[in-house]
N, C-alpha and C positions, 0 to 999 in steps of 0.2 A: 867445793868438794870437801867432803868430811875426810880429814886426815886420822890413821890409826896407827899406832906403833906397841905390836903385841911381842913382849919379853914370855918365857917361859921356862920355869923352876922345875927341876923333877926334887921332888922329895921322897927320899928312899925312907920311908915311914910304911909300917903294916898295922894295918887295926884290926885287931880281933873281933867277929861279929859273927851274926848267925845268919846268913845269908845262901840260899838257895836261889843257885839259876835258873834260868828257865828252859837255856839250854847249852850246847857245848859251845863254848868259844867265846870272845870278848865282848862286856859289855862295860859301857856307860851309867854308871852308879848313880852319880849326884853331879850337877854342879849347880854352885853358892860365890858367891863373893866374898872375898875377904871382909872382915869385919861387920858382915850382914847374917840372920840368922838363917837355918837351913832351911825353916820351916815360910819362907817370905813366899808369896804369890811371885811377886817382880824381882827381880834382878835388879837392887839399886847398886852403881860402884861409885865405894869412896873414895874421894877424890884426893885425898891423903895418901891412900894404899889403893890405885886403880889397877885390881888383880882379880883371876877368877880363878876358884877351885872348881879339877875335873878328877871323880873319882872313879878308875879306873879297877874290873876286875875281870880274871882268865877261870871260868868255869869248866875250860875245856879237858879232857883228857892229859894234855902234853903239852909244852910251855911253848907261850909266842913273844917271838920279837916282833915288836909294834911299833908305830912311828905314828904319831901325833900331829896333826897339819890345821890349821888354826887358819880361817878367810874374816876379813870386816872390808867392807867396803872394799878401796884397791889393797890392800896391804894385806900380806900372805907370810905366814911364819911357817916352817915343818922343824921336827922335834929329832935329834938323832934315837937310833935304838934302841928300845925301851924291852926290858926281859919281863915277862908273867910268868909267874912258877904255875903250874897246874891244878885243876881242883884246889884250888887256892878258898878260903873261905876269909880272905885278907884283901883288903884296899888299899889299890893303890892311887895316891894323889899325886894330880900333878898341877901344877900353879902357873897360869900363864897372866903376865903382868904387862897389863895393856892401857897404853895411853893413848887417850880420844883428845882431837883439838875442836870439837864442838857438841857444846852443848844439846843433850836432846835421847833418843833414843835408837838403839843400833841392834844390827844381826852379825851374832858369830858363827860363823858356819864351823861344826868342829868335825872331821872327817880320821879314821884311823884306816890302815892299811900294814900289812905285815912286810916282812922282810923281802917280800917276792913282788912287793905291789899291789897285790891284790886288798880291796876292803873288806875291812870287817867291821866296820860300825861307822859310825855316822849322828852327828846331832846337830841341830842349828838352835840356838838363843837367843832370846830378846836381852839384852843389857840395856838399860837406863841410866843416864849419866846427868842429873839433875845442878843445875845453877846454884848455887848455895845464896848467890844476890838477887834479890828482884827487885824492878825499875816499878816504885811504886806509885809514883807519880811522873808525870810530863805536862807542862801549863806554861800560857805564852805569860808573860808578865804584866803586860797589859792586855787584857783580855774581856771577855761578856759571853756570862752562859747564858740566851736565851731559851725561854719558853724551859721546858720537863726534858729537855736534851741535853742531861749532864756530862755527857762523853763529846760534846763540841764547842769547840772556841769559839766566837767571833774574834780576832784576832787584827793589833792594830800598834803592835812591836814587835821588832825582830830579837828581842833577848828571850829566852825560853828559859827555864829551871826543869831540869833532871834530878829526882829524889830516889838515891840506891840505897835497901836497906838488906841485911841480913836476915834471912830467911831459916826456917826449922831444920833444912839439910842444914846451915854453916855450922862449925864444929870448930872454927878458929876465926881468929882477924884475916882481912882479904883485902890485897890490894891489887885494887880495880883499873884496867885502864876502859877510856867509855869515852863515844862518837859519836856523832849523830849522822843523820842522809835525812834528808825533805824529800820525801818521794809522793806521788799521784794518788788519789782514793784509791783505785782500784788497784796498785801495785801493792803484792806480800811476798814478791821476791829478797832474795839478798845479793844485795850491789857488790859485797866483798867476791861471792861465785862466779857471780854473771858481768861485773865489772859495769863501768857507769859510763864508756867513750861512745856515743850516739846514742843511749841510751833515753829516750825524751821522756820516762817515766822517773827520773830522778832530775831532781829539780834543784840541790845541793850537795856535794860531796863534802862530809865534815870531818872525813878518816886523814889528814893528813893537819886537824887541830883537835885529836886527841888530846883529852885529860886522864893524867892518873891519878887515884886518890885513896885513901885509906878509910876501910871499912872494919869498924871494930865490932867485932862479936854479939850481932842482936840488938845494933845500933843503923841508925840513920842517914845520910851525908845527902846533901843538895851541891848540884853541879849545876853554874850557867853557864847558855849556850849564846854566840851570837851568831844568826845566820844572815847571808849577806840578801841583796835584794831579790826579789824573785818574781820572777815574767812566765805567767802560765795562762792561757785557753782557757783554762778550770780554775773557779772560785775554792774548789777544796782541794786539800793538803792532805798528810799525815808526817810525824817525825819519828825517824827508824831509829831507837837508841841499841848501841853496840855496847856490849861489855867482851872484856877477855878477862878470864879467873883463873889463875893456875895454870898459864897455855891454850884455855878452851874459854871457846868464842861461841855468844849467845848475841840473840837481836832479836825486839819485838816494837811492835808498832801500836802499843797498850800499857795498859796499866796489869802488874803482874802480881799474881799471891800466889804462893806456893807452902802450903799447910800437912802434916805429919798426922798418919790416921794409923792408931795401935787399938786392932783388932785381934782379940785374944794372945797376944804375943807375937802376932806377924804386923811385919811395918812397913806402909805404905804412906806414897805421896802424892796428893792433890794438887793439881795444876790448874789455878782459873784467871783466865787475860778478858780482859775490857778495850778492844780497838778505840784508841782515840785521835778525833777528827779537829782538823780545823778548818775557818774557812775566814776568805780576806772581809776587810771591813764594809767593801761598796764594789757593788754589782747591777749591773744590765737589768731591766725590766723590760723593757722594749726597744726599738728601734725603726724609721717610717724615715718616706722623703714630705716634707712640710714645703705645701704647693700657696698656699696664701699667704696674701700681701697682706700686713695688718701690723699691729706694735710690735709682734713678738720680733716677726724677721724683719723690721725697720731699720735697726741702726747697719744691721750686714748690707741690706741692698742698699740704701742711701749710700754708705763707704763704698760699695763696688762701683754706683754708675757716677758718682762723684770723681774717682780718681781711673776708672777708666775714661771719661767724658763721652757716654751713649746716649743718645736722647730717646727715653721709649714714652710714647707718651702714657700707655696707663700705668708707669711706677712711676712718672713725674704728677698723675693725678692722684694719687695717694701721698707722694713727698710734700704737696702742696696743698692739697685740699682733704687729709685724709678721707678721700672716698676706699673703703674698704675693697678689694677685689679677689675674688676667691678661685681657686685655682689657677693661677696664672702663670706660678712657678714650675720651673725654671723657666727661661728666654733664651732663645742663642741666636747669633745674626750671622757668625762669619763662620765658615768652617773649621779654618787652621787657630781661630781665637778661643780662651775659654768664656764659661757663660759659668752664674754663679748658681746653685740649689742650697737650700736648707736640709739639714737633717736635723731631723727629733727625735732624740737619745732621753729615753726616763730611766733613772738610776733609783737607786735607796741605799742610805745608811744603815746596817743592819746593826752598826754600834751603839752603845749607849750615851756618847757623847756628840758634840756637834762637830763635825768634820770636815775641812776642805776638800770641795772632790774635783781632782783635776783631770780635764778630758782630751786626748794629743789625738787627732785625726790626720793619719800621714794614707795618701793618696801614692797609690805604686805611677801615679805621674808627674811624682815628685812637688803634688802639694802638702805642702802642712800648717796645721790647725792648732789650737792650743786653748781651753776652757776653762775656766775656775770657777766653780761655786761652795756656797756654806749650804749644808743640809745636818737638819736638826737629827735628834737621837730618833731613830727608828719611821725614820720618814721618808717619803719618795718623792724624787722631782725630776723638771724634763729639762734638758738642756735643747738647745739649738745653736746647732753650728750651721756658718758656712762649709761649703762644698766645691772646689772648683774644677772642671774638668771641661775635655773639649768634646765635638760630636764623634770623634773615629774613635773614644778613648774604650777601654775594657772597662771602667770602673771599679775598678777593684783595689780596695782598701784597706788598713788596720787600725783599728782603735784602741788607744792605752787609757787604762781609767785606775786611778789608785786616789788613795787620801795621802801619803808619803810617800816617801820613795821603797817602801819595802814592801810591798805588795803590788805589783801591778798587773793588771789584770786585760789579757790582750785578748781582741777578739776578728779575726780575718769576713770581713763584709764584701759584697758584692751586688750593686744596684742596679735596674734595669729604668734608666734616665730615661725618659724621652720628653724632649723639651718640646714647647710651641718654636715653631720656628716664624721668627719678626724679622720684615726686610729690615736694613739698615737705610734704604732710601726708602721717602715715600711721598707720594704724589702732593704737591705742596699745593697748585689752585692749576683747574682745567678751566680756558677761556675759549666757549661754545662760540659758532659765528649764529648770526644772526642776521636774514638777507631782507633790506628796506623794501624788495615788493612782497613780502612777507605780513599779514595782519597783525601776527601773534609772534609776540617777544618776550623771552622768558633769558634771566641770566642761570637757568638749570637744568635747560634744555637746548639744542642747536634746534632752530626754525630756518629751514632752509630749502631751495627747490630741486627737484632732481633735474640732474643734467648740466649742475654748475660745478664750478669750483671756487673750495672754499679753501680757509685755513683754520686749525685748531690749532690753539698755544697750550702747551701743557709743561707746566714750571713740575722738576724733581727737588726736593730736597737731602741730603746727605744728613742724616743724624748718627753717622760713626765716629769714630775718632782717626779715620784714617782715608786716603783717597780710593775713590771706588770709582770702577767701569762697567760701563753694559750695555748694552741694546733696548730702545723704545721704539713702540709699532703699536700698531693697530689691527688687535686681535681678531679672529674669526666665529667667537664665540656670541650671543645674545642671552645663553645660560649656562652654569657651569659644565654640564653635559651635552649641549645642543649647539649650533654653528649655520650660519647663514649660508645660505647657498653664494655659490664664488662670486654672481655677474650682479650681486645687489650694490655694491657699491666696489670704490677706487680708493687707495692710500697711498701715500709716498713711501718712500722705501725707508727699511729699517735705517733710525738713526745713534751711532754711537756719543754715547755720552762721557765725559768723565768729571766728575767731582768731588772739589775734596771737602774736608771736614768742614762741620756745617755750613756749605755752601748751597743756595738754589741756583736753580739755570732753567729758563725758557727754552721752548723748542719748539718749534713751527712744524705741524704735520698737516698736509693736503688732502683733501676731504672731496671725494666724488660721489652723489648718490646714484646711481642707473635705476631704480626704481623707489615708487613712493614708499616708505617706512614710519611707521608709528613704534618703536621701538629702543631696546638701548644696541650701543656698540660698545665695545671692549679698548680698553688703551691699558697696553701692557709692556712692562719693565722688567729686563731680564739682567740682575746684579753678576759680578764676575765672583766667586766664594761663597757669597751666600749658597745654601740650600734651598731649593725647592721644593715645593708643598707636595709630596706622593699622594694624599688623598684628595686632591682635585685634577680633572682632565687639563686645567689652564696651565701652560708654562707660567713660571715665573710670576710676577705677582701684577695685579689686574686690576682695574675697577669699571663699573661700566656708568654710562653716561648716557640722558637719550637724545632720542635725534626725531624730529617729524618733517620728514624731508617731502614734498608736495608736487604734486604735478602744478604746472600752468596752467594746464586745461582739464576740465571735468566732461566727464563725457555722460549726460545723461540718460538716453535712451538709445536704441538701434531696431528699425522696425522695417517692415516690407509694406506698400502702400500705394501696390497694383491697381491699373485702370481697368486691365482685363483680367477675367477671374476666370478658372479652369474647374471642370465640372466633375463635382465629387461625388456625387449621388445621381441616381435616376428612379422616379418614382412612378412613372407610368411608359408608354410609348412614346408619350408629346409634354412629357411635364421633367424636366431636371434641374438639379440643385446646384450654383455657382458660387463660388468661398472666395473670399481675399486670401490667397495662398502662394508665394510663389511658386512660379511652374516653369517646366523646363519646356526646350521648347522655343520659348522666348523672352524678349528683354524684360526684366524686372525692377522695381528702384526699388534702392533699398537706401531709406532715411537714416542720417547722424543727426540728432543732435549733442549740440556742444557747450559748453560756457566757458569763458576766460573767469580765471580763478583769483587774476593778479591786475594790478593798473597801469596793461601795455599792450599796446599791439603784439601781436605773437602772427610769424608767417609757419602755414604748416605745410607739409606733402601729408594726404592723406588717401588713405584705399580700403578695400574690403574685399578680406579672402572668406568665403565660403569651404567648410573641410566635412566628409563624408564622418560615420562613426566609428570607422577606423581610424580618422587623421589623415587621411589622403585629401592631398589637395583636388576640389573640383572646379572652382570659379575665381577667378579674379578680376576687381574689378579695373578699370582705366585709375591711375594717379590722379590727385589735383591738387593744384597749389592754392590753399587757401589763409585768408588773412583774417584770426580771430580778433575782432575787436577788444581793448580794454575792458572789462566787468561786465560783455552782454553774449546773448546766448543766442545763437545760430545754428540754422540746419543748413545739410550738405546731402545730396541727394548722387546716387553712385547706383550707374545701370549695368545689372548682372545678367549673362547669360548661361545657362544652364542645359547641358545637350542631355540630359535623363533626370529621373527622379530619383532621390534617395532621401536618407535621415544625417542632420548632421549638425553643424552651428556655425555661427556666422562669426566672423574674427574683424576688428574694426584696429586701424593700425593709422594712430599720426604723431611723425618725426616733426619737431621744431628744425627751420632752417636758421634760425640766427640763435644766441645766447646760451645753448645749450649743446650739450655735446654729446654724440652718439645716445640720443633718447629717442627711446621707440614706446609712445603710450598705447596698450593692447586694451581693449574690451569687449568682453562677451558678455550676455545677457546670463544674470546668476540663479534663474530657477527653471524647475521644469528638469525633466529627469531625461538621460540619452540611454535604448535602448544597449547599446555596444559600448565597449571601453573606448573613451579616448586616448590617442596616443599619447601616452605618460611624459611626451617629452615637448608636448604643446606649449608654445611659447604664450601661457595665460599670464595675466597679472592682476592686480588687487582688485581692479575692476569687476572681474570673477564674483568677489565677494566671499573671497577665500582667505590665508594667509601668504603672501607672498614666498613665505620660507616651505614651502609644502609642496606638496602635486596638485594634480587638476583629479580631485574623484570624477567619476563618472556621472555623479548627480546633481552637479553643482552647474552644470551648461546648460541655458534653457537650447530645446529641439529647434531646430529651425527644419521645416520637410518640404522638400521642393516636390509639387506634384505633380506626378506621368503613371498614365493609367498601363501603360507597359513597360517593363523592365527588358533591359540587354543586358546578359549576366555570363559569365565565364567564358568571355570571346579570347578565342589562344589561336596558336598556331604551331601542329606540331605535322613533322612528316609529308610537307606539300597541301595539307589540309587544313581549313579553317574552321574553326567550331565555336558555335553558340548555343545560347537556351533566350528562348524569347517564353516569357512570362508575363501574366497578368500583374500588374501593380498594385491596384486596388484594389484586392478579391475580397475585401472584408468590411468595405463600404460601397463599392460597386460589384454587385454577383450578378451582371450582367454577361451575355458574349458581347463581343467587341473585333467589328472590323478595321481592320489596318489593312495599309501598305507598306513592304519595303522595298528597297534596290541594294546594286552594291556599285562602286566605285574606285577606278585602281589608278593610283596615280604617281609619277616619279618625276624627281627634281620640279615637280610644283608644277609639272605639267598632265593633264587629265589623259589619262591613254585609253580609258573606258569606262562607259557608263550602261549601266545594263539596264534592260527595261523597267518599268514598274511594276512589282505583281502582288497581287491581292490575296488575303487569308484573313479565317476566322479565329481566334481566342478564345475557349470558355473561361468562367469564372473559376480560378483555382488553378487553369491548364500553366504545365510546361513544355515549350514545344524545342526539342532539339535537332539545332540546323547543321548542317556538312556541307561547305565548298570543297570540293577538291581541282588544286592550283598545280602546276606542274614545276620543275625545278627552277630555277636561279640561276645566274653565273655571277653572281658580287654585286649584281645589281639594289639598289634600296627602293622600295614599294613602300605603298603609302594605301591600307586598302578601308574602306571608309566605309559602315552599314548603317541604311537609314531606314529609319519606320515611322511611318506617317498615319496620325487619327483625326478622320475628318472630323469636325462641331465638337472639338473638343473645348473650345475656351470663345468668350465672349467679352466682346468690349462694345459697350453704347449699342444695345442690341443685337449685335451682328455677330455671326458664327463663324472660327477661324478655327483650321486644320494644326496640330500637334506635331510637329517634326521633333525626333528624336534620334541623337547619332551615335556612332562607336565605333572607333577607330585604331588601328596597330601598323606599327611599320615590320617590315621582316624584311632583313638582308642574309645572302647568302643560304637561303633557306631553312633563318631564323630568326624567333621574334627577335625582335630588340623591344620594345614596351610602347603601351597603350600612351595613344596621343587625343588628348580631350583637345577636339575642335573649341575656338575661344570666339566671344562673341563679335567677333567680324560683323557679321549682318546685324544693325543694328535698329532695321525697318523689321515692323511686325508684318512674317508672309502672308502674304494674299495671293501667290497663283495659285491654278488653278490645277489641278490635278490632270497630270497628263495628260492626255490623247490615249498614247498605246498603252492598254493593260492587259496583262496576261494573269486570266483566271487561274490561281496554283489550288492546287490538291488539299481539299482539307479532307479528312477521317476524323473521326473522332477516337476509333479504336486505335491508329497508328497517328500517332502525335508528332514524327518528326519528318521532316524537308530533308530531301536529298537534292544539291542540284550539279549535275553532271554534263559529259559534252553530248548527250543526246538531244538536251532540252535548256531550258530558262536562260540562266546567263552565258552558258560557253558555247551556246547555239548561235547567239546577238552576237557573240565576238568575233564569230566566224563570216558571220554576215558582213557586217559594219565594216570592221577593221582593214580586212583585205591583205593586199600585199606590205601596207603597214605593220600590221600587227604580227608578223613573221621577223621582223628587224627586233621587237621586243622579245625579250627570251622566255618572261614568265607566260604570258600570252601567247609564243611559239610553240610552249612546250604543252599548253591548254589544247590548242588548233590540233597539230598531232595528236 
């Protein structure tokens, strides 16, 4: 804050003039400075006599007491008061004698007001209060101007030279006191107003190593400065010189000249400053994290994994064999431990000498670093430091870089590390088994049969410097995203390990296949601190291994290979067409062949289920125990019986009884396409000709069609009534009509309680005929109700013509279903009787398509008949009768 201290003289002086007002009352004449002329543009005060004349005159009618009040800045004077004789044509002066404590330019507010308070005039002034010394120079002492930028140092000592000389205001010798402050490029404050306590734009305080020194009249003097060390963010500086002259305080941050310009007798003065810069000797160019292994970052990583003792093998394949490795860096293995990085730091000497540049890398996690190099005059170079930090750390650092200690030059860094992460154990040698009825032996694959049990050794090594634990198992994986289905093989249970530094250890894990595999398996290790890989779905760290794990037995073919053939076609009245097809109906064989794979007897249980295209089981055959020869190939012949026809495939299923464990080999024939989805949960396997790890498509089953030239479709039971659709089967190779028979059948706990006539009907091609029993109520009792339809000359063996029997069957208790029971093939002579006796001709229409049968006629007529006082003890039958 500019300090003023305004003194004021009345001089009872009158000067005769010729002066006209302009109107009544007090005016403001002139004011001039002591010792400056009246005719000046500016207001200079000499700092000799710092005084100003105010001439003061009462134009008015009648004389005023006036009082003089004088404002600069905070400092306020008033004048006691003052008499004006009237119509006065005399000036009066009054001298107010004012001392400023800084240099520069000021406003005096001059205000009058009379005896009552009230104003009568009023003026403000510009006063100018000029330096008589200017700082004509400021230069570091060892220094470098580059390039056409005369106003900046390169800078490379802390002594400075200040040159004060006497300037066109001084009018005597001046003794100078002068300071300096190091303050920020951009700061043109003054530290003496604003004060320097947290102030981060001043960078030295030099006000309490003040020099005073004697300046002789239009003379010279040089002042040295030494300023202490100095740690700044910013490469540039500026040096703030202070003087105090006479009481009053000047400061520029330049080079100053101040020159006297006499225009026709008025005298002014010219004020021209030169800001001058410096800047430290060595600065930052760049800055990067340096990820390759090669010469430069040699001697750092050999010293880290040297005296930490880490074994990694690709920075032991460059320590040893300098094979170059590019990106590799950083590594980390443990979490709570550090790992090491390079940084590349390019600097340049902006000096003209060759200079030591030293570089201090202090890590806010209390690492520190420390660099020296020699770079030539005006040159660039890159350093590489180590880096150490851990994986949870912030990274966040600061870097010192000076060539002495008096410049240093800091800079607050912050890296986004992300290292490779390297187990500290690792899989040292996997020993595959390899089983002797096996053909094929490989030490790089396991060859071995499904169904046994085996052992895999799998040796860990420890390459930390410290003892490590964790878990080995045998992963579920066969690629980094995909996983075998659960039931393809068996492993022992997770086993803990612990080992210490450089130690291997062997481990025995138990290897089951449950299906054939040509593929790899996972063995995986899970360290205790280490991290784990977030960009793969595998825990912990893994490798895989393969495995061609083989059945015993090969199952070559699976075929049907009927004596009697069922008639698919009709091409005249007396000419039709008979196929190798199985048919329902009757017994069918249905051929295995087989081959042993290995060089041993093998005993089997083997069967064959038949399943519709839904996956509903329809056939099963009888078991058999059979014994595959050593390395020869055998057929197995399995008689299926089939009570309808549908579309579906044939399932071939044989368990090993001895050497093998829970093994079930499945085979379906693998071409030929199925109408309807199969049940996606169909127990297929490779034999398919599929992938074991997958589903069963839909196209991949060849058809197997059992044929019956009429279908029993939607038999239920709901409400006391039973309901069917009797349909044509073949309507699209046979567009014949087609007569049948059926009956029905009711039977409980295995005992036949009735059988109803046999009755006749016709089919057209394409027809659907819908049938209604209606059955009377229940009391808990379980029925067992059984529909058959019978087609004569449907199927031929060795010339001779045999009738089609076809069944469908449902239980219902308590007067509901409980679910369809497929008659199984019991009878296992092909029938030959002969078709009833009694048959009762039923109803056909061709316009009304469906069978009603009721207690007026057909079967609940027969029951009433037959039965008698029997059939009243049965309740569903009781409740038909009534």
């Amino acid at each position: 804050m500019q300090k003023v201290a305004i003194l004021l003289f009345i001089l009872v002086s009158t000067v005769s003039m010729n002066y006209a007002a302009d109107s009544d009352g007090i005016e403001i004449y002139k004011i001039w400075a002591t010792g400056d002329s009246t005719n000046s543009q500016k207001i200079y005060l000499d700092l000799n006599n710092p005084s100003l004349n105010i001439g003061l005159v009462n134009t008015g009618p009648y004389q005023k007491n006036i009082k003089v009040e004088a404002k600069c800045e905070d400092e306020t004077w008033e004048s006691p008061i003052i008499s004006l004789s009237p119509n006065s044509h005399s000036e009066k002066i009054v001298e107010l004698r004012i001392k400023f404590t800084e240099i520069g330019e000021h406003t005096v507010d001059i205000s009058l007001t009379d005896e009552y308070g009230k104003s009568v005039g009023s003026q403000s002034v510009r006063v100018n209060v000029i330096s008589p010394i200017d700082v004509k120079n400021i230069t570091c002492q060892e220094s470098f101007i580059s390039g056409t930028k005369s106003n900046l140092e390169i800078v490379n000592d802390n002594w400075y030279t200040v040159t004060l000389k006497s300037n066109a205001k001084a009018q005597s010798d001046y003794e100078v006191k002068t300071w300096i402050y190091v303050v920020s490029k951009g700061y043109s404050g003054d530290p003496t107003e604003e004060g320097t306590s947290g102030n981060i734009n001043i960078l030295y305080d030099g006000q309490e190593n003040a020099k005073t020194v004697y300046v002789p009249y239009h003379s010279e003097v040089e002042l040295s400065f030494k300023i202490p060390e100095i740690i700044s963010e910013d490469e540039d500086f500026k040096l703030q010189v202070h003087t105090e002259v006479m009481g009053l305080h000047d400061y520029t941050d330049g080079i100053e000249e101040t020159t006297l310009v006499n225009s026709g007798g008025s005298i002014s003065y010219t004020y021209k400053k030169t800001v001058k810069e410096f800047k430290f000797p060595i600065g930052f160019v760049s800055f990067s994290e340096f990820k390759d292994l090669n010469g430069t970052s040699e001697d750092y990583v050999s010293e880290f994994y040297k005296n930490s003792k880490i074994y990694d093998e690709k920075v032991e394949s460059y320590l040893n064999d300098r094979i170059v490795n590019e990106n590799v860096l950083p590594r980390a293995y443990v979490e709570e431990d550090p790992f090491i990085s390079i940084l590349r730091i390019e600097v340049n000497n902006r000096f003209d000498k060759k200079l030591d540049a030293n570089m201090v890398l202090q890590s806010h996690n209390g690492y520190n670093v420390t660099k020296t190099i020699k770079i030539d005059p005006e040159e660039s170079k890159t350093i590489y430091m180590p880096y150490f930090t851990k994986l949870n750390d912030e990274n966040d650092f600061d870097i010192f870089l000076y060539s002495n200690s008096h410049y240093i030059y800091t800079l607050e860094k912050s890296l986004n590390i992300d290292p490779e992460i390297v187990t500290p154990v690792v899989f040292y040698n996997i020993s595959l088994p390899n089983d002797e009825l096996v053909s094929t032996k490989s030490d790089l694959s396991a060859n071995v049969l499904v169904g046994k049990n085996y052992t895999a050794y799998v040796s860990l090594k420890n390459n930390y410097n410290r003892t490590l634990t964790g878990k080995l198992y045998v992963g579920e994986h066969y690629a980094s995203d995909d996983i075998y289905e659960s039931d393809v093989f068996e492993s022992s249970e997770p086993i803990t390990f612990k080992l210490g530094p450089k130690e291997v250890i062997s481990y025995p894990i138990t290897l089951k296949f449950n299906k054939e595999l040509n593929g790899p398996i996972e063995f995986v290790y899970e360290v205790q601190g280490p991290p784990n890989n977030e960009d793969s779905d595998i825990s912990g760290h893994s490798t895989f291994c393969h495995v061609n794990a083989y059945n015993a037995l090969d199952i070559r073919r699976v075929e049907y290979n009927n004596t009697i053939l069922p008639k698919i076609a009709t091409l005249n009245e007396n000419s039709n067409v008979f196929a190798e097809y199985p048919i329902a109906g009757f017994n069918n064989s249905c051929m295995v062949s087989v081959e042993s794979c290995i060089p041993k007897d093998i005993a089997y249980k083997m069967w064959v289920d038949v399943y519709d295209s839904n996956g509903e089981l329809k056939a099963i055959s009888n078991e058999k125990i059979v014994v595959v020869k050593s390395k020869n190939v055998q057929e197995i012949n399995f008689e299926m019986f089939f009570e309808e026809g549908f579309l579906g495939y044939t399932l071939f299923h044989a368990i090993p009884l001895s050497d093998f464990e829970n093994v079930e080999i499945l085979y379906t024939e693998g071409s030929g396409t199925v109408s309807k989805a199969i049940d996606p949960t169909a127990p297929i396997g490779r034999y398919s000709k599929i992938d074991l790890m997958g589903r069963v498509p839909t196209s991949t089953t060849e058809v197997t069609e059992i044929v019956a030239p009429i279908k029993i479709e939607d038999m239920t039971y709901s409400e006391n009534n039973l309901d069917m659709i009797i349909s044509s089967g073949l309507s699209s190779i046979y567009p014949v009509n087609l007569s049948y028979y059926y009956r029905v059948t009711i039977s409980t706990n295995n005992e036949t309680i009735y059988k109803s006539p046999t009755y006749k009907d016709i089919i057209h091609s394409t027809e659907s005929k819908p049938l209604k029993i209606k059955l009377g109520d229940v009391d808990g009792e379980n029925y067992n109700i059984v529909f058959e339809v019978e087609i004569p000359d449907f199927a031929k063996e060795s010339g001779k013509y045999y009738p089609m029997t076809l069944k469908k069957s449902l239980n219902i208790y308590n007067n509901q279903e409980i679910t369809f029971e497929e008659t199984t093939a019991e009878d296992s002579e092909v029938k030959t009787e002969e078709v009833a006796e009694e048959i009762t001709e039923a109803s056909s229409n061709s316009d009304d398509q469906s069978n009603n049968i009721n207690e007026d006629s057909g079967i609940i007529g027969s029951i009433m008949d037959k039965l008698g006082s029997f059939a009243s003890k049965i309740p569903i039958i009781k409740n038909l009768i009534h």
